[in-house]
N, C-alpha and C positions, 0 to 999 in steps of 0.2 A: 804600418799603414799611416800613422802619424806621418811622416817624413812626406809621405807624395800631399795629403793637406797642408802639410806648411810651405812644401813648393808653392799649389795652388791659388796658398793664401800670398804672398808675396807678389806671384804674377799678377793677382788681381789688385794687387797694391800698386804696384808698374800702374796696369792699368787704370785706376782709378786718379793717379799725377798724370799721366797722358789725359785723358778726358777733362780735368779741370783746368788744365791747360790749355785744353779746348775752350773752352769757355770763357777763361778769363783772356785769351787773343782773338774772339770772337767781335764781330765790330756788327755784324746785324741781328736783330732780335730772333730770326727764324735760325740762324746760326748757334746763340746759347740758348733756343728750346731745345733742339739736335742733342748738344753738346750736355746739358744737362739731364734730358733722357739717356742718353750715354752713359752716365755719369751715373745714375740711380740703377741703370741694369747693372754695372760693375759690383754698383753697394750690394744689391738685393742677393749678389751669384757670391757672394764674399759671407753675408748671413748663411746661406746654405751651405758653404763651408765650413763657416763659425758651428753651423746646427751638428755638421756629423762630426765634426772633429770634437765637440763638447758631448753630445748627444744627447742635446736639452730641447724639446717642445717648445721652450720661450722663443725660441728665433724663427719661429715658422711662424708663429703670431707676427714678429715685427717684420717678417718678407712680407705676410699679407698684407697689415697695415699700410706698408713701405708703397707695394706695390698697386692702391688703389688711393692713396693721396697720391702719388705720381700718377696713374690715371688723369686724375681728376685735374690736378692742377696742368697736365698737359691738354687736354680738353679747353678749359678755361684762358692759357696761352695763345691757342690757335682761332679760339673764339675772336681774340682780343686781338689777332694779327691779322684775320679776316677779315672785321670792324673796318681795322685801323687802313686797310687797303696797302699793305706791303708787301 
């Protein structure tokens, strides 16, 4: 079973250099909110990875955490794009 989580874990490693690549060739700000929401789902699905392939309780903690400072800070983003009229 180990073997198909360290596929997994790789693929989302792919993915998470595609998404910051996203981000950092991103030229408008509504572009690297996207791109960095992108970018946290990867981290988050990489922790629940982390969590069965270790089978530790600690990474469910930092998905949650992970997953409601990204919340918030994407909230606060769009807040600030709406303001700003872009």
């Amino acid at each position: 079973m180990h073997t198909v989580e360290l596929i997994a874990l790789a693929m989302i490693g792919l993915a998470a250099l595609i998404s910051s690549a996203w981000v950092l060739r991103a030229r408008s700000l509504v572009d690297r909110a996207v791109g960095l929401d992108a970018t946290v789902a990867v981290l988050v699905n990489g922790l629940a990875v982390s969590a069965a392939l270790l089978n530790d309780d600690v990474f469910l903690e930092l998905i949650l955490l992970t997953v409601v400072l990204s919340f918030l800070g994407t909230v606060a983003v769009s807040r600030y794009i709406q303001r700003r009229g872009e």
